[in-house]
C-alpha positions as a Python dict, from the first residue, in 0.01 Angstrom:
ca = {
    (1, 'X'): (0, 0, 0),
    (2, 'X'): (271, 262, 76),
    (3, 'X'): (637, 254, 76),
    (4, 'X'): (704, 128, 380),
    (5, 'X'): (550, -150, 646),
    (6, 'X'): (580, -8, 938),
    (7, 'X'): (378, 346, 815),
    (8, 'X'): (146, 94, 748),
    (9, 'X'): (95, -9, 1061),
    (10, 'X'): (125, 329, 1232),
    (11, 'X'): (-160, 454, 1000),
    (12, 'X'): (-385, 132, 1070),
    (13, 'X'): (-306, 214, 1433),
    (14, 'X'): (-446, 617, 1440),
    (15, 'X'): (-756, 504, 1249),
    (16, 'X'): (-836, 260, 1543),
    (17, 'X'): (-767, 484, 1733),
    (18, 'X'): (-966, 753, 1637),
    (19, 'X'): (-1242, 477, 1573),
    (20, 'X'): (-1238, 336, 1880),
    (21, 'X'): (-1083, 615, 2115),
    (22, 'X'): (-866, 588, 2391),
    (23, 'X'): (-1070, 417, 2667),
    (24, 'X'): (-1170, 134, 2437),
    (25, 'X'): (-819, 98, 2265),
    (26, 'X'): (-671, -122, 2573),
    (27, 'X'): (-982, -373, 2614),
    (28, 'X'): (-997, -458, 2229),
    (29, 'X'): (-594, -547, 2206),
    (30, 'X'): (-694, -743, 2467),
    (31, 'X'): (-940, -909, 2341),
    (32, 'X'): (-772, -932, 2010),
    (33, 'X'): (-483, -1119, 2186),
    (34, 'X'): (-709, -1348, 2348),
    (35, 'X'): (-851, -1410, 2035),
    (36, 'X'): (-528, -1512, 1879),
    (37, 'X'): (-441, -1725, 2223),
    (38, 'X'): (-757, -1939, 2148),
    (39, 'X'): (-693, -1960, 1767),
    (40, 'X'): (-347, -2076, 1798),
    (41, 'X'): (-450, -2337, 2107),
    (42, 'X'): (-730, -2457, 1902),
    (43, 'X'): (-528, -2526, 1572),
    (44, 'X'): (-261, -2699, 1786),
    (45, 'X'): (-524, -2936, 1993),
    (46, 'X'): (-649, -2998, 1618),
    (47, 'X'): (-290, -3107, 1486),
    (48, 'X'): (-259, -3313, 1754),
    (49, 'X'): (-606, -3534, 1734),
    (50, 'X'): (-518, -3530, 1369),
    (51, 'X'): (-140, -3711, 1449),
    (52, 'X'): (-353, -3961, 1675),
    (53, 'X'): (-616, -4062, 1411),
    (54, 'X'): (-281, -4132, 1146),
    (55, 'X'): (-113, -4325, 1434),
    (56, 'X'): (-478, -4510, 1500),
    (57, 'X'): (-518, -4544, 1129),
    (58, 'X'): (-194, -4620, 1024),
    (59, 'X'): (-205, -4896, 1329),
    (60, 'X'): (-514, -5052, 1206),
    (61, 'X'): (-401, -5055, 869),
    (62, 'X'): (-110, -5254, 976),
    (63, 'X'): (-322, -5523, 1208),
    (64, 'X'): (-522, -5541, 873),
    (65, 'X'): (-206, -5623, 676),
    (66, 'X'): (-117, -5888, 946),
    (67, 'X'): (-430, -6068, 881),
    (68, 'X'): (-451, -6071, 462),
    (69, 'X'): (-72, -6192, 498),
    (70, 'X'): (-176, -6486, 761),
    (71, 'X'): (-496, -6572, 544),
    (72, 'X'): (-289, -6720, 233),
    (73, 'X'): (-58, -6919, 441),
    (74, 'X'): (-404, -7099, 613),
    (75, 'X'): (-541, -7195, 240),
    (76, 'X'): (-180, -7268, 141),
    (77, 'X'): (-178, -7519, 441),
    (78, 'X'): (-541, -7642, 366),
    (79, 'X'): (-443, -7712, -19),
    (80, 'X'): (-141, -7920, 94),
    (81, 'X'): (-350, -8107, 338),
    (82, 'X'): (-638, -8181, 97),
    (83, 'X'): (-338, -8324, -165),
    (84, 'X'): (-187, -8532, 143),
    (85, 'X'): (-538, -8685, 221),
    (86, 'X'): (-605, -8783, -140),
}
């Protein structure tokens, strides 16, 4: 917008000001910050339940794995069996 960031800022900052005024100015960067506090906290708790549905997911998909590999050898051993008994 201009030349510079920080003149940016400074202008955002008067218009607030004079928007707002001085007694409401401290009680809405507060509440701004707290704002950003719960933001931040809620993304983070949502990372982390994402990480533990992969980890659940990821561990199922393995016990799943586990089970197709054992299946084969139990009709490989039944097919033997059935040759044996013949």
């Amino acid at each position: 917008m201009f030349a510079s960031p920080w003149k940016d800022g400074l202008i955002i900052l008067v218009i607030v000001l004079l928007f707002f005024g001085p007694k409401r100015l401290p009680a809405l960067s507060r509440s701004i910050g707290e704002s950003i506090k719960e933001f931040k906290g809620g993304i983070a708790q949502n990372s982390e339940s994402d990480e533990k549905s992969e980890i659940s997911a990821t561990a199922g998909s393995d016990e799943k794995s586990e089970t197709s590999a054992g299946a084969p050898d139990a009709q490989a051993t039944n097919t033997t069996s059935e040759h044996t008994n013949a």
